[in-house]
TORMIGU-219771 format. One line per 10 residues: their letters; for each residue x, y, z of C-alpha. Coordinates in steps of 0.1 Angstrom, whole numbers, plus 2048, in hexadecimal, padded with zeros to 3 digits. Example, Ala and Ser with C-alpha at 12.3 -4.5 7.8 and 13.67 -1.06 7.14 Angstrom:
<recs>
as	87B 7D3 84E  889 7F5 847 .
</recs>
This chain:
<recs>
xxxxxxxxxx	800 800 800  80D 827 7FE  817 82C 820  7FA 837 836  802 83D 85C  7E4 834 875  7DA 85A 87C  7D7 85C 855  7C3 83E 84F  7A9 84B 86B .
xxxxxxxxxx	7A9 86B 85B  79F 85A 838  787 840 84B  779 859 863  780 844 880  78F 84B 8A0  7B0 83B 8AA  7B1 81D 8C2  7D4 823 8D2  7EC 83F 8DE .
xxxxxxxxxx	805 83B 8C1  7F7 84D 89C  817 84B 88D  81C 822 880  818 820 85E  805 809 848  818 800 826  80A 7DF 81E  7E8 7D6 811  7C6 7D5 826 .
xxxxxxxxxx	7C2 7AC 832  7A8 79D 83D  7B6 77A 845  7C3 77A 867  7DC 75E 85E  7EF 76F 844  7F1 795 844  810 7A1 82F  826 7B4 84A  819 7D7 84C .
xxxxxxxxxx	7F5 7D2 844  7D6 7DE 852  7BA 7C3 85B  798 7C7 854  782 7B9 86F  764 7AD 857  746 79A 869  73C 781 857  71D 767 85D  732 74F 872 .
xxxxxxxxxx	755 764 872  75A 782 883  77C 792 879  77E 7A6 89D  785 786 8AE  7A5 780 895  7B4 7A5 89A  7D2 79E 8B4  7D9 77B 89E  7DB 792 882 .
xxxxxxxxxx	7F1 7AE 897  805 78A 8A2  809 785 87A  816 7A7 876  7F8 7C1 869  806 7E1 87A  7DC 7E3 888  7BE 7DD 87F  79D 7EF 872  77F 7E6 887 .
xxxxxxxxxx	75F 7F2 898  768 7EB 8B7  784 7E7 8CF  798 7CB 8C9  7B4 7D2 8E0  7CE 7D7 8CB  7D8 7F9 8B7  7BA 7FD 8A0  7A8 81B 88B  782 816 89A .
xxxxxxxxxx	769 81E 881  745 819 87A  744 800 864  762 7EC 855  758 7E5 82F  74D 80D 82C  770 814 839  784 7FC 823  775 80C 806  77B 836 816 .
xxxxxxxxxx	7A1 827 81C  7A3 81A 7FB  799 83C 7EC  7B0 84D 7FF  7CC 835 7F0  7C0 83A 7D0  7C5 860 7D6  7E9 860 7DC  7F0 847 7BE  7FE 857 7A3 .
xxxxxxxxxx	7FD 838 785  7E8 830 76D  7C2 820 77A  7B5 804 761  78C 7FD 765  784 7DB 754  75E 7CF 751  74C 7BB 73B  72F 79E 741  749 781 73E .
xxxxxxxxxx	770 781 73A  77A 79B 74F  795 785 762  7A3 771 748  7A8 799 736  7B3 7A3 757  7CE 787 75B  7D7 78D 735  7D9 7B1 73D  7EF 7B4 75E .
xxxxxxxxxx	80B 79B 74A  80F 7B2 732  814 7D0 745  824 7C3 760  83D 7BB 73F  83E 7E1 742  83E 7EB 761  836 7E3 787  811 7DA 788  7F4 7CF 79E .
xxxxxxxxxx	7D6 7C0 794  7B8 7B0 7AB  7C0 789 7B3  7A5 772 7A6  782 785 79C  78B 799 7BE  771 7B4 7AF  757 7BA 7CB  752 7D1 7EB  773 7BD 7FF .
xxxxxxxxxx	78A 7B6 7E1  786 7D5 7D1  795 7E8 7ED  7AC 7CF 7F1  7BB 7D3 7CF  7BC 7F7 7D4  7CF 7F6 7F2  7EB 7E1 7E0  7F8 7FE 7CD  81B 808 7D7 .
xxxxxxxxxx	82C 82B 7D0  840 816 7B1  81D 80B 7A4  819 814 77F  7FC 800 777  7DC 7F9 78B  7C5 7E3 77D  7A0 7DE 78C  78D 7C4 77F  764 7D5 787 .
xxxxxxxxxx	746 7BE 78B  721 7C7 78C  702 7B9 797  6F0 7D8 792  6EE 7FB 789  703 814 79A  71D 7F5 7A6  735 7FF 78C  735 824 793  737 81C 7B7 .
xxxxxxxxxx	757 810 7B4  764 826 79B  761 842 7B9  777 830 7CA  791 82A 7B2  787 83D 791  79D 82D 773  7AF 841 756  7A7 826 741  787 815 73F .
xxxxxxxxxx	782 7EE 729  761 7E0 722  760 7C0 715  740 7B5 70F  719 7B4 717  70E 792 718  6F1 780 72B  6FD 77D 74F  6EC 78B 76D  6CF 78F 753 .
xxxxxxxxxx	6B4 784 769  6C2 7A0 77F  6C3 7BF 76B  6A9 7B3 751  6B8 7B8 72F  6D9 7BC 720  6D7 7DE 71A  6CF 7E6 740  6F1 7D1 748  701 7E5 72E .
xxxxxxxxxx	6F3 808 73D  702 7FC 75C  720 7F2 749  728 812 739  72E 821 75B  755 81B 75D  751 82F 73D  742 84D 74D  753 84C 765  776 855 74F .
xxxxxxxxxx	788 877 752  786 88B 72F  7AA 880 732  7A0 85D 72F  79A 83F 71A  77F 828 714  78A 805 707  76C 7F7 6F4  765 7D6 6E0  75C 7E2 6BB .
xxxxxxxxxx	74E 7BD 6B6  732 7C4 6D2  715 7DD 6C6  70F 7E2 6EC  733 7E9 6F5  736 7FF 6D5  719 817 6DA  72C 823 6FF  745 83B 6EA  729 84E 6F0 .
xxxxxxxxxx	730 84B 711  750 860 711  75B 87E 6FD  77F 874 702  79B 858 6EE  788 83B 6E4  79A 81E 6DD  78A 7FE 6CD  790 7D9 6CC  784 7BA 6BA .
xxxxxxxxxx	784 7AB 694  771 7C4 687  788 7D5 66B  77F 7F6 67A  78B 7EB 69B  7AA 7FD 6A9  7BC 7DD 6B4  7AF 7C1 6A4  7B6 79B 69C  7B7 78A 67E .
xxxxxxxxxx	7C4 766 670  7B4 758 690  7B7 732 692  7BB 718 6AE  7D8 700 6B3  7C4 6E4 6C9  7AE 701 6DC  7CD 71C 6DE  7C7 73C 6CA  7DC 749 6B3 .
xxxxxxxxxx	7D9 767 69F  7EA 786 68F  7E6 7A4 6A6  7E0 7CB 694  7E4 7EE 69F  7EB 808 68F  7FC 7FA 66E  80D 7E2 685  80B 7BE 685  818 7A0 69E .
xxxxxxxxxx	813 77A 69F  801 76F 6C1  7FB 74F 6CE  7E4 750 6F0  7EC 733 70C  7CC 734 713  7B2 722 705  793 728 6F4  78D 73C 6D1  776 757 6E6 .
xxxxxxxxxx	79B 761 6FB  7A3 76F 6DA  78E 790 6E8  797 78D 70A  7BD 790 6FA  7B1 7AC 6E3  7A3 7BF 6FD  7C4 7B8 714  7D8 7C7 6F6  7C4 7E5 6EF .
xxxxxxxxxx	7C7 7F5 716  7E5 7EB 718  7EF 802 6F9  7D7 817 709  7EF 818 727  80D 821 70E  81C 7FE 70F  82D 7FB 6EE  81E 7E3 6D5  83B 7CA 6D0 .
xxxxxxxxxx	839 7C7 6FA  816 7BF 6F7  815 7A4 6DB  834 793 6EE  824 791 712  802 786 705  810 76A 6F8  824 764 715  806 767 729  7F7 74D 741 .
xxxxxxxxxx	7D3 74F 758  7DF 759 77B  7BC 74D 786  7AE 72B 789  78C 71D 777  78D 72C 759  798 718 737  7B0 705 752  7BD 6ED 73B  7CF 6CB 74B .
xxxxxxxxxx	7D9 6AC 738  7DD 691 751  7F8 676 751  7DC 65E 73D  7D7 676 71F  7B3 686 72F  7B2 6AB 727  79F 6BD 742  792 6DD 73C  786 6F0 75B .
xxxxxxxxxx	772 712 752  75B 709 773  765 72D 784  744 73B 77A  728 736 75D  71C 74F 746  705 745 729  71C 74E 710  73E 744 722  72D 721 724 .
xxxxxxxxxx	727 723 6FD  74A 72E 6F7  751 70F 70E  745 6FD 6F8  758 703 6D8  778 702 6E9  76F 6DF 6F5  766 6D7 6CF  78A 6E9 6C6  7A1 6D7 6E1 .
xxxxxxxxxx	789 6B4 6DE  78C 6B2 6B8  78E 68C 6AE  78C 682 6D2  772 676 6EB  75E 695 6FE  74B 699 71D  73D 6B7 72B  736 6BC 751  71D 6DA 74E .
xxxxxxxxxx	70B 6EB 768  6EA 6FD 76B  6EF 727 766  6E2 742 77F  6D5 764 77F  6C3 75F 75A  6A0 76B 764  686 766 747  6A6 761 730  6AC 740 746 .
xxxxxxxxxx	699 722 72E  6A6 731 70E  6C6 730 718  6C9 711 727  6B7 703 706  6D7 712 6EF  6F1 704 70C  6E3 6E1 701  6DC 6E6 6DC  703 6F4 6DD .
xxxxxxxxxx	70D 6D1 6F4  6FD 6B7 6D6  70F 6CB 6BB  72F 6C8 6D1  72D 6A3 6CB  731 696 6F0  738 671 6F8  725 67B 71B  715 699 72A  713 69C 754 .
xxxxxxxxxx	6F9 6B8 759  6FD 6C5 77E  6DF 6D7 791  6BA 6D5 7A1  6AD 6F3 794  69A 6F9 772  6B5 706 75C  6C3 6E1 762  6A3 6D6 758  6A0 6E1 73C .
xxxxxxxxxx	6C4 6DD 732  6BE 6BA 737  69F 6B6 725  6AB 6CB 706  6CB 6B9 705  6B7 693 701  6A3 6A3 6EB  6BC 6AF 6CD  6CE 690 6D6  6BD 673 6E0 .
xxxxxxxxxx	6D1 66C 6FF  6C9 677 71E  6EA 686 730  6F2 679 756  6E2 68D 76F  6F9 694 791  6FE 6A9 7B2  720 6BB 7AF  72D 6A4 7CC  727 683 7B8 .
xxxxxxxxxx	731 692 796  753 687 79B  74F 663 79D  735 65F 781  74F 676 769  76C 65D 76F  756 63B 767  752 64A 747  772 65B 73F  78D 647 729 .
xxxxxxxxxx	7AE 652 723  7B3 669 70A  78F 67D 70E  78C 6A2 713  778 6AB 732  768 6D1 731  757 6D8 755  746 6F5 754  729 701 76B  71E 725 783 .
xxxxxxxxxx	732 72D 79E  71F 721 7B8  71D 701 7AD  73D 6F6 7B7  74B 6E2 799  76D 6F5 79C  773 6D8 7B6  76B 6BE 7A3  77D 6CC 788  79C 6C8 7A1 .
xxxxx	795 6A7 7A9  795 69C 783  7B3 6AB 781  7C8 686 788  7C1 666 77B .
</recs>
């Protein structure tokens, strides 16, 4: 963190300090694990439902946080405040004031952390960057993040989530970016907002919320993403394969489910080939390029470290080959209509001339949208070819996954709890198949992608 002493932090928080001494400072991000503050840190005593994070505060002091941030004594040095998460997010703004490098805003219905990862490899190619771990994008990890800047910091880069309207902008007062990346509008968190254009309203606002100094990163492919130039009076910079498209891709092929393609911008060109899977990472990777030539990283930099690039976080186009030749693909992190079609083809692409199975799991937050897209999910499974399908959950959407699937193929696929998917995927797998496991958050199948992972 940029040094903060105690008296500064209460000042910021409006909290009063709980010891004689003002003067410690704080230089190492806000925690909120007891076990494992970095040295320096300030803990955050959050109460959760069965955890509350005042009992941990002298463990944490023990660990080496300098003090903590709490709502009531906790006898040890501590800022007292009246309520915790509020205060992370005052101290983060406060941080956020006193750092002087470039901000990068990145939102979008589905990809935001596979662009992030992409993203904070190639600048930190450039120069010392910090990005949020995971999808850290909420009301804890975003301050979090925030409060990892150092003073040597050039980049920041702030992945921003939404699950309705005014999310986005509420974060963007506490860190507002000089550069703002949309990605795309798709179909998730539907059934919350009620359309697409009401997600891409909500969207839009890490666009509004640029300086005139600013730029907007938008995907010329998405008509949605397009239209918020509109937004902004300031640069505009555009990705995609359109040919009007500031940085675009063309020759895009897959070797066995890896893209490669020839990157554009400005009358320059570049061979890339993505480790990651999936043809649909092609725009994730676009989008990477184009802020980071945003953020002044020269071009031959950024065709170099995308292809050098590899997914710091977990569950998303995870590809394993284990010892027996199985291919397992774990994109179980979270489930997105689209992201599970996209699934889809890259199972086709890695799985070509081998056996295929598909664990998939039911999606949430569709609303009305919910049967339809379930319906294409299992019209997009029987074109994929699959030697066995393992549908996972009790709600409708499973349903009438299930029931659409036997339908446009005349086999009904195994129906299973997440905890006894495991076993009924490895009576069926041979060596050599390609595994795709692919289901909402919720559902857990990130663990059983794990325990797939070995023969």
């Amino acid at each position: 963190m940029i040094p903060m002493t105690l008296a500064e932090i209460a000042a910021a928080t409006g909290g009063v300090l709980d010891t004689t001494d003002g003067t410690p400072v704080v230089d190492a991000p806000l925690a909120f694990d007891s076990r494992h503050p970095a040295p320096g840190a300030l803990f955050a005593c959050l109460t959760g439902a069965l955890v509350d994070g005042h009992d941990f505060a002298a463990l944490a002091v023990e660990q080496g946080a300098v003090a903590a941030l709490a709502q009531r004594p906790v006898h040890v040095p501590a800022v007292l405040v009246p309520d915790v998460l509020t205060a992370m997010s005052d101290l983060a703004r406060a941080v956020h004031q006193r750092y002087d490098g470039v901000t990068i805003g990145i939102t979008g219905s589905a990809g935001k952390t596979t662009t992030k990862d992409l993203l904070a490899h190639v600048l930190a190619a450039h120069a010392p960057t910090v990005a949020n771990r995971a999808s850290f994008n909420n009301e804890i990890g975003f301050p979090v993040t925030v409060s990892s800047v150092r003073p040597d910091t050039r980049y920041l880069v702030l992945e921003m989530g939404a699950r309705g309207k005014g999310h986005i902008q509420a974060l963007c007062d506490i860190a507002r970016p000089g550069i703002s990346t949309v990605l795309g509008i798709g179909s998730a968190h539907v059934g919350e907002f009620g359309s697409r254009e009401a997600i891409a309203d909500a969207k839009a606002e890490i666009v509004r919320a640029l300086p005139a100094t600013g730029t907007a990163v938008l995907n010329a492919d998405d008509p949605l993403v397009a239209a918020m130039r509109r937004e902004h009076d300031g640069r505009i910079l555009t990705f995609g394969t359109d040919e009007g498209a500031d940085v675009r891709a063309t020759d895009i092929d897959t070797d066995a489910g890896r893209p490669t393609f020839t990157l554009h911008h400005r009358g320059r060109t570049a061979a890339v080939q993505l480790t990651v899977y999936g043809r649909h990472n092609v725009t994730n990777a676009l989008a990477a390029a184009a802020t980071a030539l945003a953020a002044s990283v020269p071009f031959d930099t950024v065709a170099t470290a995308l292809s050098e690039a590899r997914m710091a976080t977990g569950g998303r186009m995870a590809v394993t080959i284990r010892t027996d030749g199985v291919t397992v693909i774990n994109d179980a992190f979270n489930a997105s209509p689209e992201s599970v079609l996209a699934a889809l083809d890259a199972l086709t692409e890695v799985g070509r001339g081998r056996r295929r199975i598909a664990v998939l799991g039911e999606m949430a937050e569709l609303g009305d949208a919910s049967v339809q897209w379930h319906r294409r999910v299992a019209d997009a499974a029987a074109r994929a070819g699959l030697a066995h399908l393992l549908v996972v959950g009790s709600g409708e959407g499973a349903d009438v996954l299930a029931d659409a699937y036997t339908a446009a193929t005349g086999t009904a696929p195994d129906r299973r709890t997440a905890d006894m998917v495991s076993a009924a995927v490895r009576a069926v797998l041979l060596p050599g198949d390609v595994l795709l496991v692919k289901g909402a958050h919720a559902l857990g199948l990130d663990a059983v992608a794990d325990q797939l992972l070995t023969v």
